[in-house]
ChimeraX commands (.cxc) that place a marker at each C-alpha (Angstrom):
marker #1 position 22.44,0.64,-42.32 radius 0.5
marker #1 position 25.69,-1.70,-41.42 radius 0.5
marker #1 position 25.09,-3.73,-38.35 radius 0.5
marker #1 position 28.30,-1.98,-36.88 radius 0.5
marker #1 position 26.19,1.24,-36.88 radius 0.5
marker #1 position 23.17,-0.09,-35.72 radius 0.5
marker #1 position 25.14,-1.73,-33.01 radius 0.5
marker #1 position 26.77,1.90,-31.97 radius 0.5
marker #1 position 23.32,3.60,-32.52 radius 0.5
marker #1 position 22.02,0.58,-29.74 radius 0.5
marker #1 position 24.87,1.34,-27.24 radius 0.5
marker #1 position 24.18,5.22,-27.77 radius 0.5
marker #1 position 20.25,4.67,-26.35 radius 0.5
marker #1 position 22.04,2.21,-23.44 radius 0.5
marker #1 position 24.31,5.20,-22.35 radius 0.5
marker #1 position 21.19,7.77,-22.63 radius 0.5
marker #1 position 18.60,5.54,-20.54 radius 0.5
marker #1 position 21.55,4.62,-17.73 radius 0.5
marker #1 position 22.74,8.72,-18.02 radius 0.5
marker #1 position 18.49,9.36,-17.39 radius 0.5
marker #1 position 18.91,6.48,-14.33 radius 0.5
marker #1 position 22.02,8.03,-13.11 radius 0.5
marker #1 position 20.31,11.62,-12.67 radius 0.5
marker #1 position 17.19,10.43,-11.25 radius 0.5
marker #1 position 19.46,9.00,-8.43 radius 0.5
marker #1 position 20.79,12.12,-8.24 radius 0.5
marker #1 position 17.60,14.10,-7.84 radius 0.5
marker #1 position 16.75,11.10,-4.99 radius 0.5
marker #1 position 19.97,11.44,-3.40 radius 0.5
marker #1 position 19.21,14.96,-3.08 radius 0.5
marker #1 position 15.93,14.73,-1.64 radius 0.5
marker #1 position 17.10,12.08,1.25 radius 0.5
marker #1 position 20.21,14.80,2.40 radius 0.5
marker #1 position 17.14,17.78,2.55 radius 0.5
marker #1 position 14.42,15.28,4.15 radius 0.5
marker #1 position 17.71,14.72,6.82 radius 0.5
marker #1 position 18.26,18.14,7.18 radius 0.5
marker #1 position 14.69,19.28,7.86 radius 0.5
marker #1 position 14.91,16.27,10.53 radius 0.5
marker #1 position 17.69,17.55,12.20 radius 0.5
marker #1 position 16.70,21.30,11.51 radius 0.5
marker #1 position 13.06,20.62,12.21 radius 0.5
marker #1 position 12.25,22.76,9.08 radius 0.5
marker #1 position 9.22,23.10,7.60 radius 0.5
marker #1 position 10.63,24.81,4.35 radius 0.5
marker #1 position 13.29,22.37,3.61 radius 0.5
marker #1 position 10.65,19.56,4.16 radius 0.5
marker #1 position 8.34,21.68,1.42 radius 0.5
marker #1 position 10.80,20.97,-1.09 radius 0.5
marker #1 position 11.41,17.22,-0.80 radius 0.5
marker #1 position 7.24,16.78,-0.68 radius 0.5
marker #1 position 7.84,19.39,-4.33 radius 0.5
marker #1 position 10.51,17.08,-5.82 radius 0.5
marker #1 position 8.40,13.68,-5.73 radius 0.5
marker #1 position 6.32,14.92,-9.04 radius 0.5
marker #1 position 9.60,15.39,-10.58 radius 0.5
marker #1 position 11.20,11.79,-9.47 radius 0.5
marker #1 position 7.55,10.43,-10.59 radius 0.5
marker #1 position 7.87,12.06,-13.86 radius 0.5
marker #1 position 11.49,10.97,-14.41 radius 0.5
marker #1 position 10.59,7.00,-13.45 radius 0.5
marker #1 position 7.58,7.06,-16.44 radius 0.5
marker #1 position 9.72,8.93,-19.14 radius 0.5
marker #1 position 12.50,5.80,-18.32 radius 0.5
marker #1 position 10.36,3.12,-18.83 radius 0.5
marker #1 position 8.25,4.82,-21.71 radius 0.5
marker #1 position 11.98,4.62,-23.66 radius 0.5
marker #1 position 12.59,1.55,-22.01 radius 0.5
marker #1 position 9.77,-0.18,-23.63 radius 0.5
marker #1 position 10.77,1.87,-26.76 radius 0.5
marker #1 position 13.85,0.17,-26.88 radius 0.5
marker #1 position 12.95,-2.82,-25.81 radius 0.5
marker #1 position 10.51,-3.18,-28.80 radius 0.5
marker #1 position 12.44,-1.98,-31.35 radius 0.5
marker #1 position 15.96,-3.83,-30.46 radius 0.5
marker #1 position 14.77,-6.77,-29.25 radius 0.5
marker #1 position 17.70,-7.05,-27.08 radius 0.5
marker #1 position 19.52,-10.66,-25.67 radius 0.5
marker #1 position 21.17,-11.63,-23.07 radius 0.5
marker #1 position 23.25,-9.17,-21.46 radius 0.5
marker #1 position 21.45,-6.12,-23.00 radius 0.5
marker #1 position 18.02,-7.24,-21.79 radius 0.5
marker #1 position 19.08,-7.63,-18.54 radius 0.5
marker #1 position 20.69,-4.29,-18.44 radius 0.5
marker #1 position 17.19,-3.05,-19.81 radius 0.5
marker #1 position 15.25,-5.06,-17.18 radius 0.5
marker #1 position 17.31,-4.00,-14.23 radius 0.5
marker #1 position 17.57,-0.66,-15.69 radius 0.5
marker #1 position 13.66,-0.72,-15.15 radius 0.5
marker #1 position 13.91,-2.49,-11.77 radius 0.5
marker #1 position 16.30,0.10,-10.40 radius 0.5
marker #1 position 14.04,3.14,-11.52 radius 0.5
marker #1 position 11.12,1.73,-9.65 radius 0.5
marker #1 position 13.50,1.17,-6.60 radius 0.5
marker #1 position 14.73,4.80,-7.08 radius 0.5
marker #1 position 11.25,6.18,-7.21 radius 0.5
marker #1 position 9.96,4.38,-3.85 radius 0.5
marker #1 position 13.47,5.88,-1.93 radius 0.5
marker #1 position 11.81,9.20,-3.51 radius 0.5
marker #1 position 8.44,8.51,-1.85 radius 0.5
marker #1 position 10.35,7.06,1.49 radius 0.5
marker #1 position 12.10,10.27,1.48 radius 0.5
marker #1 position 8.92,12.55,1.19 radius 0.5
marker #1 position 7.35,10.57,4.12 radius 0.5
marker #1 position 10.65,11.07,6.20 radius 0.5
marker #1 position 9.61,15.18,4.95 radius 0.5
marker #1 position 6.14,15.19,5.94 radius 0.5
marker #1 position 6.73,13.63,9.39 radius 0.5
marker #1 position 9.75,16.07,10.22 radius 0.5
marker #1 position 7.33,18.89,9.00 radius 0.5
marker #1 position 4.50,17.65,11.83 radius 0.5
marker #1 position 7.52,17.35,15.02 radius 0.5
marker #1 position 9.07,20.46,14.06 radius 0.5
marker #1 position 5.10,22.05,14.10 radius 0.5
marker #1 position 4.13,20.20,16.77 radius 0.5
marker #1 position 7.51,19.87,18.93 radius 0.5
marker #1 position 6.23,16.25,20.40 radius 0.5
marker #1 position 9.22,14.35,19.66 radius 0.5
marker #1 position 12.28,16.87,20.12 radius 0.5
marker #1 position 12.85,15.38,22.89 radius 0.5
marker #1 position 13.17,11.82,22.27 radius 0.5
marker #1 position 16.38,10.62,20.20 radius 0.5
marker #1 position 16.27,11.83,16.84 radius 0.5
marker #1 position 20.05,12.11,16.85 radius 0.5
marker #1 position 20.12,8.06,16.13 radius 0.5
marker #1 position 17.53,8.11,13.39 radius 0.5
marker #1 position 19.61,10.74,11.88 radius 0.5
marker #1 position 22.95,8.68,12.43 radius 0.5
marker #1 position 21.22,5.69,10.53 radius 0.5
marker #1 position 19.68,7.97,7.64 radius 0.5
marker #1 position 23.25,8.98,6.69 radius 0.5
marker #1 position 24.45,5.24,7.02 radius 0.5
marker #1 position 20.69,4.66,4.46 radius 0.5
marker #1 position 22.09,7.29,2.13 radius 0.5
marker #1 position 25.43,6.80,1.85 radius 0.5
marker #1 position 24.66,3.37,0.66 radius 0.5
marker #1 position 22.45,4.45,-1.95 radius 0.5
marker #1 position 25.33,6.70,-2.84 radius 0.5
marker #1 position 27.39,3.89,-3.32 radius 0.5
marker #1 position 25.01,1.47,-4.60 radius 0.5
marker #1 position 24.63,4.05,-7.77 radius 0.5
marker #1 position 28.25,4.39,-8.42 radius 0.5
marker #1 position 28.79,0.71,-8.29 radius 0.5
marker #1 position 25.57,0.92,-10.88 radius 0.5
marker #1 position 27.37,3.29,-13.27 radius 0.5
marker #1 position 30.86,0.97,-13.21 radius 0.5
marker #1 position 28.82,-2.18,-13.03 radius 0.5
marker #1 position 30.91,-3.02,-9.81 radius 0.5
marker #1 position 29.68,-7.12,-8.52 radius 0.5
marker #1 position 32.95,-6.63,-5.51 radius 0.5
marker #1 position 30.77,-3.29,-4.62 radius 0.5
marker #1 position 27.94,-4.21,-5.17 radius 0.5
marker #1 position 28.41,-7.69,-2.85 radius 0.5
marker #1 position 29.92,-5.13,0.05 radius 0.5
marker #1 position 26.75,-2.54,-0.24 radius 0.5
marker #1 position 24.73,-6.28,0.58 radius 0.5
marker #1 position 26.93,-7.16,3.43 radius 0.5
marker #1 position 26.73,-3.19,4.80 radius 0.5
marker #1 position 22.74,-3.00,4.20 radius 0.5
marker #1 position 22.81,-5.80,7.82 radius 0.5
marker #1 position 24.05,-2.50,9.69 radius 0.5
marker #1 position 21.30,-0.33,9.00 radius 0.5
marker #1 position 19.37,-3.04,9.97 radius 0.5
marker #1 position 20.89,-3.80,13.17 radius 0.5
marker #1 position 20.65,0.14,13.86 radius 0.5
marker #1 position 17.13,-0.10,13.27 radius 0.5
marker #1 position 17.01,-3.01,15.34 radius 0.5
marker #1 position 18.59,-0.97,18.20 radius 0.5
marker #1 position 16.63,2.04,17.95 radius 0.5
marker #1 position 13.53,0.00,18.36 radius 0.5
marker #1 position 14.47,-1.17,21.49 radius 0.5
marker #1 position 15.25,2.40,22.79 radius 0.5
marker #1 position 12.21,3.54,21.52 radius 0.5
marker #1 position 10.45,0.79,23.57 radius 0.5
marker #1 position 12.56,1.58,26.80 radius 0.5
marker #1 position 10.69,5.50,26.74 radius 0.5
marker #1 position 7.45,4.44,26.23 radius 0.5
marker #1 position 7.47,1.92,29.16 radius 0.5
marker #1 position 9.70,4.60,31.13 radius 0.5
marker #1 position 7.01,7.34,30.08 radius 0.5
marker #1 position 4.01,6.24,28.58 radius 0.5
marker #1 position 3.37,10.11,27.86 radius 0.5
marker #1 position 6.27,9.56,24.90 radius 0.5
marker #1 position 3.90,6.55,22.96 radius 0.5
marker #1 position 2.33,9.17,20.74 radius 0.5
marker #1 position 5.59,10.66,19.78 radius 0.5
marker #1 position 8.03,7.95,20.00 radius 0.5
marker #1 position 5.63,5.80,17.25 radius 0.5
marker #1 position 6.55,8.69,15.11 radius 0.5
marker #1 position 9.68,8.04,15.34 radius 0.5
marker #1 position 9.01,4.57,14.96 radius 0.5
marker #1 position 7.40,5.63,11.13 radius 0.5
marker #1 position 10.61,7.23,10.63 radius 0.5
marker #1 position 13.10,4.83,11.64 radius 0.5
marker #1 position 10.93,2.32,8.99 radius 0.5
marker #1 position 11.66,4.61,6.03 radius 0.5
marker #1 position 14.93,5.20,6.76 radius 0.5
marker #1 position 15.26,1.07,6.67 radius 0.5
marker #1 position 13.39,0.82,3.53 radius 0.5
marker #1 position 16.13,3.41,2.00 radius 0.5
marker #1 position 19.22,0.85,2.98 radius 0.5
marker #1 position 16.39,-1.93,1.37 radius 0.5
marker #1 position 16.35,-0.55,-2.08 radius 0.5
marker #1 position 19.95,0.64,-1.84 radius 0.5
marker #1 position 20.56,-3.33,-1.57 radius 0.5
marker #1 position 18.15,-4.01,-4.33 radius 0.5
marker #1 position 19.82,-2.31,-6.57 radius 0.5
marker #1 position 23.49,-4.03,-5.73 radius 0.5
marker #1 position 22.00,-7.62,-6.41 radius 0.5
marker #1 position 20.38,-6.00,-9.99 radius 0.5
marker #1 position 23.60,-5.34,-10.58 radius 0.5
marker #1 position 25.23,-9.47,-9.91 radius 0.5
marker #1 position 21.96,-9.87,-12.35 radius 0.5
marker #1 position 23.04,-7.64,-15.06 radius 0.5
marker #1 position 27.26,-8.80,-14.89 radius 0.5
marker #1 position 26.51,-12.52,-14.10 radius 0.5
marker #1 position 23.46,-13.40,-14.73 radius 0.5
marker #1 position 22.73,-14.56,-11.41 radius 0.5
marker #1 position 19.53,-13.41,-9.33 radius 0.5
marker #1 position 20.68,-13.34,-5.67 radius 0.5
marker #1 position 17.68,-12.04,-4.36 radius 0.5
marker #1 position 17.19,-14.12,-1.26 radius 0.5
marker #1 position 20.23,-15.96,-1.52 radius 0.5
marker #1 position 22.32,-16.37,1.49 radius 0.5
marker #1 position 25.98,-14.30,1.57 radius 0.5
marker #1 position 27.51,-17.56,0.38 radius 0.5
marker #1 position 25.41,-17.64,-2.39 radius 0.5
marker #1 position 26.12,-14.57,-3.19 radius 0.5
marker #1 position 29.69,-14.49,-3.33 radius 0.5
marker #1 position 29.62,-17.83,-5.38 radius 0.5
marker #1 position 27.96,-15.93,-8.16 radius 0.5
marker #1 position 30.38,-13.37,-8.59 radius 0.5
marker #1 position 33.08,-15.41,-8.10 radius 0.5
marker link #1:1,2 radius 0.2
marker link #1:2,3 radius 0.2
marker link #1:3,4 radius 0.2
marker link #1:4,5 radius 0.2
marker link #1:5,6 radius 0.2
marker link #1:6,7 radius 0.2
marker link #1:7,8 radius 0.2
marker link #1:8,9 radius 0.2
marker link #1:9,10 radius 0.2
marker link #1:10,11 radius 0.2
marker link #1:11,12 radius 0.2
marker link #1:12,13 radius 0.2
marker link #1:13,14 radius 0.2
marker link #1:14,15 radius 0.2
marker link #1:15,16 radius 0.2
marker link #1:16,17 radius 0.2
marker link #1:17,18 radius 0.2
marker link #1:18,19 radius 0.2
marker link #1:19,20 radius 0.2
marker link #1:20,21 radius 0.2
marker link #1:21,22 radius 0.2
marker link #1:22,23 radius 0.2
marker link #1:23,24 radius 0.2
marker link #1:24,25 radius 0.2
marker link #1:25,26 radius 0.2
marker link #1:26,27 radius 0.2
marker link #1:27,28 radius 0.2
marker link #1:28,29 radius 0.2
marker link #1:29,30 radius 0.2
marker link #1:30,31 radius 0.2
marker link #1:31,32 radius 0.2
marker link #1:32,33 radius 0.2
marker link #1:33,34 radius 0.2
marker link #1:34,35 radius 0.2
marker link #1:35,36 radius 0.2
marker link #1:36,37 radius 0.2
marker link #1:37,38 radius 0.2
marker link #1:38,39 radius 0.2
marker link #1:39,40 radius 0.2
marker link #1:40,41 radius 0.2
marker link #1:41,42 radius 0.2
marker link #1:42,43 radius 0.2
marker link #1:43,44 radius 0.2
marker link #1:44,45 radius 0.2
marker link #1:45,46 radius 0.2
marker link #1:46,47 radius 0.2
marker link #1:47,48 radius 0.2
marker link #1:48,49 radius 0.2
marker link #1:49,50 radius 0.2
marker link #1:50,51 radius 0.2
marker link #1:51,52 radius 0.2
marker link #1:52,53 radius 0.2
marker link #1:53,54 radius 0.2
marker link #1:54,55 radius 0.2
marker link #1:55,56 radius 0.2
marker link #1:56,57 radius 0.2
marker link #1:57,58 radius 0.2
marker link #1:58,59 radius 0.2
marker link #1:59,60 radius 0.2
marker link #1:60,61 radius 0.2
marker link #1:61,62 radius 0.2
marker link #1:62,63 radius 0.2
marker link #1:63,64 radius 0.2
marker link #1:64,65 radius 0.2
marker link #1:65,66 radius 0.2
marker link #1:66,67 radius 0.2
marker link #1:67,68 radius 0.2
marker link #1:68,69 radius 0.2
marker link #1:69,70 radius 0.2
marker link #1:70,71 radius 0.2
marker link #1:71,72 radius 0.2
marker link #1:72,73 radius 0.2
marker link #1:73,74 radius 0.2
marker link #1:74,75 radius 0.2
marker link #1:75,76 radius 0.2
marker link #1:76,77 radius 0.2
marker link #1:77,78 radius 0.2
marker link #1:78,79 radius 0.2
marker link #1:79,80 radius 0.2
marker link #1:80,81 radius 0.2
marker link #1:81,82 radius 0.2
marker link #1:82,83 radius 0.2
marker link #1:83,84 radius 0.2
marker link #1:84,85 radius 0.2
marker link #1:85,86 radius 0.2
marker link #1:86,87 radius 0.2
marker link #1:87,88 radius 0.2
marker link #1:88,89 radius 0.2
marker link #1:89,90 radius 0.2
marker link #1:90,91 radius 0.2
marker link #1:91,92 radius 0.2
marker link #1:92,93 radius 0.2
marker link #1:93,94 radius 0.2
marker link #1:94,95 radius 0.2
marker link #1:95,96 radius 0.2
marker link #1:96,97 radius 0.2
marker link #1:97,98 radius 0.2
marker link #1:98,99 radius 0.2
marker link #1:99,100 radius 0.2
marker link #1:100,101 radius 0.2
marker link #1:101,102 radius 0.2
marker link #1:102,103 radius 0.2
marker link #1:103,104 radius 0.2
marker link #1:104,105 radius 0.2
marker link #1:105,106 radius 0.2
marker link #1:106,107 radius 0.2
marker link #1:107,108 radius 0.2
marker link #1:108,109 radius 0.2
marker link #1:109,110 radius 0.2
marker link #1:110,111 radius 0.2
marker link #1:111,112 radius 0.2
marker link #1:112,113 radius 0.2
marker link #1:113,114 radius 0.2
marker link #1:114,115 radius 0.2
marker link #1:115,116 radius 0.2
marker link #1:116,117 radius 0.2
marker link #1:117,118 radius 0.2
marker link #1:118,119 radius 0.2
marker link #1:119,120 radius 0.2
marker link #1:120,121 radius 0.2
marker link #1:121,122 radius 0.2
marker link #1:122,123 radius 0.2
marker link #1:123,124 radius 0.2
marker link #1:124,125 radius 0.2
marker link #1:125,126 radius 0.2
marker link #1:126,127 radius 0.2
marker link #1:127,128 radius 0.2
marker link #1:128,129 radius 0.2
marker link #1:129,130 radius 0.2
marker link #1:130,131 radius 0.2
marker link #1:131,132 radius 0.2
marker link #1:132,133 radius 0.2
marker link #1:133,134 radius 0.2
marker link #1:134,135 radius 0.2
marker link #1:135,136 radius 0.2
marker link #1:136,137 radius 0.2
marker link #1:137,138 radius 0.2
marker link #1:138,139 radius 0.2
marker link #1:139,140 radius 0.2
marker link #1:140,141 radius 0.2
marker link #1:141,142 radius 0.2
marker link #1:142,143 radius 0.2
marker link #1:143,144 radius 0.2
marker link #1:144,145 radius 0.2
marker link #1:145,146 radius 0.2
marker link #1:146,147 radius 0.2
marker link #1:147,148 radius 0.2
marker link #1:148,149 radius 0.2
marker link #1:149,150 radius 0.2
marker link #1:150,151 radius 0.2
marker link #1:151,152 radius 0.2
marker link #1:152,153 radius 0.2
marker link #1:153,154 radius 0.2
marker link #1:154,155 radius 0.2
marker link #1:155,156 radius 0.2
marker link #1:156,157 radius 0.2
marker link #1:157,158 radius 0.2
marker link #1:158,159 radius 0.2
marker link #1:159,160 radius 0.2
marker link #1:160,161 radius 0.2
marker link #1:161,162 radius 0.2
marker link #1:162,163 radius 0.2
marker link #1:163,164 radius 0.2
marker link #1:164,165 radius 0.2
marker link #1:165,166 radius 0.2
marker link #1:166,167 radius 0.2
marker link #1:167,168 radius 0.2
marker link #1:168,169 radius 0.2
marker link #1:169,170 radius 0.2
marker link #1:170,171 radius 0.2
marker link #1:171,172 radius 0.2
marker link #1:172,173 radius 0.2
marker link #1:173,174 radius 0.2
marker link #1:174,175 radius 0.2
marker link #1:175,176 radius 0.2
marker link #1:176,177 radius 0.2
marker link #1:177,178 radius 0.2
marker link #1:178,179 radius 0.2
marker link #1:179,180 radius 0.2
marker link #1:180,181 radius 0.2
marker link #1:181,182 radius 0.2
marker link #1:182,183 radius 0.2
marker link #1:183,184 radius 0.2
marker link #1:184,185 radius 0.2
marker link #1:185,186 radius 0.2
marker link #1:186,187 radius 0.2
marker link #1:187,188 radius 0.2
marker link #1:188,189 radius 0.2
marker link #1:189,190 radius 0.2
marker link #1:190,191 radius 0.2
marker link #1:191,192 radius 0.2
marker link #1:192,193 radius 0.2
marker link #1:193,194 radius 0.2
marker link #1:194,195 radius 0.2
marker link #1:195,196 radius 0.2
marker link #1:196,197 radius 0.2
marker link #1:197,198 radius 0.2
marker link #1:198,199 radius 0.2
marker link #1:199,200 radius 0.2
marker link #1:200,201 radius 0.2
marker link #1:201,202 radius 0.2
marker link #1:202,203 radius 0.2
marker link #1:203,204 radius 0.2
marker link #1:204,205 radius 0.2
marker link #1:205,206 radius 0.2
marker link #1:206,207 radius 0.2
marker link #1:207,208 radius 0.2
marker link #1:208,209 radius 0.2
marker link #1:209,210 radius 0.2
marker link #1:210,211 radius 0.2
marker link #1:211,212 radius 0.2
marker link #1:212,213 radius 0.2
marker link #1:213,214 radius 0.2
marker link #1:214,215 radius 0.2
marker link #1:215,216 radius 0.2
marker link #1:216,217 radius 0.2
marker link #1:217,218 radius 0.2
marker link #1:218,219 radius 0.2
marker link #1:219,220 radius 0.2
marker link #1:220,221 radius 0.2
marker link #1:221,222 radius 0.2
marker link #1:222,223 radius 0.2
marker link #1:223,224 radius 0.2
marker link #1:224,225 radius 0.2
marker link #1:225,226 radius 0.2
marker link #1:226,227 radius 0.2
marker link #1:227,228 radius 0.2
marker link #1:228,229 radius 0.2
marker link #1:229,230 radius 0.2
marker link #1:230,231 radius 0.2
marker link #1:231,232 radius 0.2
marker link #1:232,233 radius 0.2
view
């Protein structure tokens, strides 16, 4: 077997494994719109299927790393390629938390809309800050599938706005339980929520600095923004 076909046969498995990543985001994606939606909605039966879809997301994440470690031990890949394979690995355990994130957002929207406690506290901003959460994982996959450092260095810079959100809708939530005590219970829930959501716009941003690792070589994790845009420079 030339080296030239061995080296096609190589990039072949690199397209498959990304192609696997790619749809597992997609399967996540999906789940964080319907754990939204049964927020807003307060539905029990949209909430059912997100809490369904986490054995499939698990599933996915061990039949990625069973081929990563395939791979792995039969390429031996360098440089580049093992870092591709390493983030590849990094970003499906990152992809399988948003899936468990977005089955707790499920489960709690499942107990208000059974219980009614918190309808009337503002879940209108939680939701505003979920769709900021999942639009960046949105983006943060596309930049994944072009191997995008300029995106991937604006998803970092966006993730301080869902944090600033969350920021802000702690404070509110403080504000009604010192208003009305009678809103503690309820407005902690809320509190659980706001967290996940957070945690989404966290991974989201763990994935744009795998990919500065995978292009440049560079691990930004915990660098400053200067830092940052050094490396990719």
């Amino acid at each position: 077997m030339s080296d030239k076909h061995l080296s096609t046969q190589f990039d072949a498995e690199l397209n498959n494994v990304s192609s696997r990543v790619m749809e597992l985001g997609g399967l996540v994606e999906s789940q964080i719109r319907k754990a939204i939606y049964a927020l807003a909605q307060f539905s029990t039966e949209v909430a059912d299927e997100v809490e369904a879809a986490e054995q499939q997301v698990n599933a996915m994440e061990v039949e990625i790393d069973r081929e990563l470690a395939s791979i792995i031990g039969r390429r031996q890949p360098t440089a580049r390629d093992l870092r591709l394979l390493l983030a590849i690995s990094k970003t499906t355990a990152n992809l399988e938390r948003v899936g468990d994130e977005s089955a707790k957002i499920a489960r709690m929207a499942k107990s208000i809309a059974q219980s009614g406690s918190a309808r009337q506290l503002p879940t209108l901003d939680l939701r505003v800050s979920a769709d900021l959460a999942s639009g960046l994982l949105r983006k943060a996959l596309d930049a994944f599938a072009r191997l995008d450092t300029a995106a991937a260095v604006s998803i970092l810079k966006e993730d301080d706005l869902i944090d600033r959100e969350f920021d802000g809708f702690v404070r509110k939530l403080i504000t009604y339980m010192m208003e009305d005590p009678r809103t503690i219970s309820s407005s902690l829930d809320l509190l659980f929520l706001a967290k996940a959501i957070e945690r989404i716009g966290d991974h989201a941003k763990n994935i744009a600095e795998f990919i500065i690792y995978i292009v440049k070589g560079a691990d930004v994790r915990h660098a400053t923004m200067e830092q940052v845009e050094s490396a990719v420079q």
